[in-house]
VEXDREN-2710 file (C-alpha; in Angstrom, 1 decimal):
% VEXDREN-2710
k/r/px/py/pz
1/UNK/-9.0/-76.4/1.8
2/UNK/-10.2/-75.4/5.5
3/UNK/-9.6/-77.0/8.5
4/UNK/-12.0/-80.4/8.8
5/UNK/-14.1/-79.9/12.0
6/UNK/-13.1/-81.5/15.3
7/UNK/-16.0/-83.8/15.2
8/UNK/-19.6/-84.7/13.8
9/UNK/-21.9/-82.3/15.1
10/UNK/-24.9/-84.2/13.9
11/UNK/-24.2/-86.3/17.0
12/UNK/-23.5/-84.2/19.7
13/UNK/-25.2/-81.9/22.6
14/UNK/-25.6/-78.3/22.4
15/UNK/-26.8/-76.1/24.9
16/UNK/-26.0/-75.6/28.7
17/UNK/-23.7/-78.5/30.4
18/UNK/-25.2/-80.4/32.9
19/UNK/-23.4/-81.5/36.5
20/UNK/-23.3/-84.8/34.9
21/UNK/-20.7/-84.0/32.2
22/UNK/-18.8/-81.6/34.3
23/UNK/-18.2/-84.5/36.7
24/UNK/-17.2/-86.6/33.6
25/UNK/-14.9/-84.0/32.0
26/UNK/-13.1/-83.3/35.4
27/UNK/-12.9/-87.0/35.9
28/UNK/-11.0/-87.7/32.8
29/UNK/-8.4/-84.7/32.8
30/UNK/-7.6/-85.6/36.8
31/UNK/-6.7/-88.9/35.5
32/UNK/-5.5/-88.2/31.9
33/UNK/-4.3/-84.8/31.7
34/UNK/-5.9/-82.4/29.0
35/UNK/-4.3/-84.2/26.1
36/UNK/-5.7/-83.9/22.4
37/UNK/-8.9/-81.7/22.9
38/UNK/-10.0/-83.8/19.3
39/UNK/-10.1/-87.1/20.7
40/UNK/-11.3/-86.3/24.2
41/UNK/-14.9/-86.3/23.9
42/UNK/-14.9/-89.9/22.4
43/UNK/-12.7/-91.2/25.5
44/UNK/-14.6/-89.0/28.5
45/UNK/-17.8/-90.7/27.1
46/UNK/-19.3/-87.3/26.4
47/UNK/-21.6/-86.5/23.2
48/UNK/-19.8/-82.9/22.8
49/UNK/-17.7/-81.3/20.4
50/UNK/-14.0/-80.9/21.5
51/UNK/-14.0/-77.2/21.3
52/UNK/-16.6/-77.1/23.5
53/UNK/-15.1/-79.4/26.7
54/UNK/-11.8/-77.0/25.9
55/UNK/-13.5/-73.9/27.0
56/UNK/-15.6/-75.9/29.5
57/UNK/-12.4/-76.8/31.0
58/UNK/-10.7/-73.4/30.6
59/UNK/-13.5/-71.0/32.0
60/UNK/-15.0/-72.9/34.6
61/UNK/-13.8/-76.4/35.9
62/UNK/-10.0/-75.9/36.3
63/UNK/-9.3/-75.8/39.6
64/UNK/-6.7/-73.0/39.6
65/UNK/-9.7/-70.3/38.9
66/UNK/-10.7/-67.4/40.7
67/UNK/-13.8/-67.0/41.8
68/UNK/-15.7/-63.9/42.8
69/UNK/-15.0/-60.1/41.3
70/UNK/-12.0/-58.5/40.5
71/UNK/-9.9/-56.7/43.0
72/UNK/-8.4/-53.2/42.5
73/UNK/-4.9/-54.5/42.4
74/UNK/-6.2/-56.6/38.8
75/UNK/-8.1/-53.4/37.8
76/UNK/-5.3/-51.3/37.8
77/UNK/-3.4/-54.1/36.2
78/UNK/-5.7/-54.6/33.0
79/UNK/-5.6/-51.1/32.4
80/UNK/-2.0/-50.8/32.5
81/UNK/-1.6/-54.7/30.2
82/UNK/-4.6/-53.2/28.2
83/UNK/-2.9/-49.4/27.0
84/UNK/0.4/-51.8/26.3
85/UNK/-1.2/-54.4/24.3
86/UNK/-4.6/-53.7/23.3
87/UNK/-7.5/-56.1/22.9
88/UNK/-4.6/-59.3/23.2
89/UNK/-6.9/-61.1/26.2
90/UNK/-4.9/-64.0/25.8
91/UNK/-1.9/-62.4/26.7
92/UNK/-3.4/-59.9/29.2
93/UNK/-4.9/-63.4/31.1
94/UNK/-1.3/-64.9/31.1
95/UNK/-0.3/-62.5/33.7
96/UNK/-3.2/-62.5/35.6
97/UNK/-3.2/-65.9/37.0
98/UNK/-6.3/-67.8/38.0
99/UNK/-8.6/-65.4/35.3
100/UNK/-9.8/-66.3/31.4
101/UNK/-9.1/-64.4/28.5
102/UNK/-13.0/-64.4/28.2
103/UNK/-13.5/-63.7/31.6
104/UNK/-11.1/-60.5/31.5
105/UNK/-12.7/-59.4/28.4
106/UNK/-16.1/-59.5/29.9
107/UNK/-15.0/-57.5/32.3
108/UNK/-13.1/-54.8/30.6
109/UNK/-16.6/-54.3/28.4
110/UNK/-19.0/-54.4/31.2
111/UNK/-16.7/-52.5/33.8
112/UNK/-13.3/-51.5/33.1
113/UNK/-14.6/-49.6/29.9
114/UNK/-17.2/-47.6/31.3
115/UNK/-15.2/-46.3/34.3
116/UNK/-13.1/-45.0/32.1
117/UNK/-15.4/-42.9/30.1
118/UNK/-16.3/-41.8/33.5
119/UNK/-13.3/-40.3/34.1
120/UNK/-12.7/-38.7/31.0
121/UNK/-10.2/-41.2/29.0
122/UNK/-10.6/-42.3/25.9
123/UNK/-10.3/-46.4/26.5
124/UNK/-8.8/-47.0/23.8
125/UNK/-5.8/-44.3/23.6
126/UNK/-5.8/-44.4/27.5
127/UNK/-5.4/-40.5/26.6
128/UNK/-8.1/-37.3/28.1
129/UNK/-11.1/-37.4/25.6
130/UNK/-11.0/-33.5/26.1
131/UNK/-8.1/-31.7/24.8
132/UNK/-8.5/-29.4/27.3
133/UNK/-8.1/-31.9/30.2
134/UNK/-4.5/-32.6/29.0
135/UNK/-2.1/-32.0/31.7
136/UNK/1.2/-30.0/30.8
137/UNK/4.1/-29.3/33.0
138/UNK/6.1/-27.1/30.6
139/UNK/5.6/-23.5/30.9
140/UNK/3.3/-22.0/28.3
141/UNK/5.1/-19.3/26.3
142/UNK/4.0/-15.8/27.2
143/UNK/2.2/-13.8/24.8
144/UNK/3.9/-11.3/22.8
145/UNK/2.7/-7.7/22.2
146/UNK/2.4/-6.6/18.9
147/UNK/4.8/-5.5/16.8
148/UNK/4.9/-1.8/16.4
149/UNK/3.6/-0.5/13.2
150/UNK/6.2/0.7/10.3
151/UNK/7.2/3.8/10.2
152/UNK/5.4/6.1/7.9
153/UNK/7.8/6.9/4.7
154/UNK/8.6/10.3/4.1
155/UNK/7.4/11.9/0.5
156/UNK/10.1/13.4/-1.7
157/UNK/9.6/17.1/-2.1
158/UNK/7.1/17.9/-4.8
159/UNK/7.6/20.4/-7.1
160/UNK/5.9/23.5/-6.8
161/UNK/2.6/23.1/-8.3
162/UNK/1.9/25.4/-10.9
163/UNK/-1.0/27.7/-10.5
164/UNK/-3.6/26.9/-12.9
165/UNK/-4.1/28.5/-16.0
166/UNK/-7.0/30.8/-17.5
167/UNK/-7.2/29.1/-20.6
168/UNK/-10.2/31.0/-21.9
169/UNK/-9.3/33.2/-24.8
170/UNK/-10.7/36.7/-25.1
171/UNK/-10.7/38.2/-28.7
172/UNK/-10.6/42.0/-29.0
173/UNK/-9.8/44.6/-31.2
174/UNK/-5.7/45.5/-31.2
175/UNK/-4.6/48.9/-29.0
176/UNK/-4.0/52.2/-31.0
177/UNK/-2.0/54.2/-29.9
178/UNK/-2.8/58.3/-30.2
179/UNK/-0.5/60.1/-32.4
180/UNK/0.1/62.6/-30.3
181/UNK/1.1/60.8/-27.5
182/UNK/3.7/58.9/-28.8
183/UNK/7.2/60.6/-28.6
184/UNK/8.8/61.3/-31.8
185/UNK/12.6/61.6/-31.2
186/UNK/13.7/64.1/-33.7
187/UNK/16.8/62.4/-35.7
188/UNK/20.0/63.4/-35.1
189/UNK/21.2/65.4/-38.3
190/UNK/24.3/64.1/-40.0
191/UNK/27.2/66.2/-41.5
192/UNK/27.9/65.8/-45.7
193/UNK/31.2/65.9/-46.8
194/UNK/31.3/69.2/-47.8
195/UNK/30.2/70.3/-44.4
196/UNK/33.0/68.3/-42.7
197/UNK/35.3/69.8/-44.9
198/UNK/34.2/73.6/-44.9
199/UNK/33.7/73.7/-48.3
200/UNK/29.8/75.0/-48.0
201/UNK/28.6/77.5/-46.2
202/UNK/24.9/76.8/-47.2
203/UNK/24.1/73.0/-47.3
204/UNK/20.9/71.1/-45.4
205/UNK/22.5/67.8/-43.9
206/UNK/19.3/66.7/-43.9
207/UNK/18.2/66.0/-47.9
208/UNK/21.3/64.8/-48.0
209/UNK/21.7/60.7/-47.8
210/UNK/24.9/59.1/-46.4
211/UNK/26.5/62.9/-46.0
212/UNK/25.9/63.4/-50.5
213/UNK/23.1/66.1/-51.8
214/UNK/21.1/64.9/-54.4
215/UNK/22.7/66.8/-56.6
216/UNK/25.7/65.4/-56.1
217/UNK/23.6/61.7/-56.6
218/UNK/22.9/62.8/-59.6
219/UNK/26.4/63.8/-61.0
220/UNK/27.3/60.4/-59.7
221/UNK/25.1/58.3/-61.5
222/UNK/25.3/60.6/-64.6
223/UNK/29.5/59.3/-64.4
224/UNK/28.7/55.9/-63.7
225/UNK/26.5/55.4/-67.2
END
């Protein structure tokens, strides 16, 4: 269930207030205090709604307000409430005695905000909108030079390369050889057995075969069957 309005707004006056129920308002509080904002309209005589004479009071009949613009002593103080607590007017009014909430926030919109954005801060980070207006006191590092490039890696020794190769194949007919120039060593005779021995005076070494004559071959095999 919400909260039941603070009265019936069938019956009551909307609009600007008129010098007549400001001087009945500030009448009533002078003599009764504030009191329950619910009930005060009914007892002040007024045909309003009780959130209505509250902000009445609050904005513009209490005494204790400031009148005229704001000084650059409450400039510099809402900026500095406002980057600590944000949009909290209540709380920003508290310590600004004398202003509204409202008042303040009026002013921040229509003022505060815009000289800001003149000066190149963001107003609500309170921070340089450029990135490039940021101030910094540490030294920027300097830039290093390139690292110098590897060093180039040495190649094994390669192996020789081999010449290349004539693989075509040429086909012709074999080499002869002349007769007569080839050098026929003559064959170094061999002594028979009866030659070694003296036995013969006549005998050809070379008819014979392993140092027997044929005739000799023939008694041989003539034995041997």
């Amino acid at each position: 269930m919400g909260r039941s309005p603070c009265c019936e707004k069938e019956h009551t006056n909307k609009g600007a207030w008129t010098k007549e129920e400001d001087e009945r308002l500030v009448a009533y509080i002078r003599a009764h205090g504030e009191g329950c904002w619910r009930s005060l309209p009914k007892a002040a005589g007024l045909l309003r709604c009780g959130k209505s004479c509250r902000l009445r009071w609050i904005n513009y009949l209490r005494p204790d307000l400031k009148r005229g613009n704001f000084t650059a002593d409450e400039d510099d103080l809402i900026i500095k409430l406002h980057s600590l607590l944000g949009n909290k007017w209540s709380l920003i009014a508290a310590r600004l005695p004398g202003r509204t909430d409202n008042e303040i926030k009026n002013y921040w919109n229509t003022h505060i905000r815009r000289k800001l954005l003149g000066s190149g801060i963001d107003p609500v980070t309170h921070r340089p909108v450029n990135a490039a207006a940021t101030i910094s006191f540490q030294p920027q590092p300097q830039p290093q030079p390139p690292p110098p490039p590897p060093p180039a890696k040495e190649e094994p020794n390669k192996p020789p390369r081999c010449p290349d190769l004539n693989l075509d194949l040429c086909i012709s007919p074999p080499c002869q050889e002349d007769e007569d120039e080839v050098d026929v060593k003559p064959a170094k005779t061999a002594l028979c057995f009866g030659c070694s021995l003296s036995l013969q005076k006549e005998c050809k070494c070379s008819s014979n075969f392993l140092g027997l004559r044929a005739g000799m071959l023939d008694f041989i095999s003539l034995q041997m069957k």
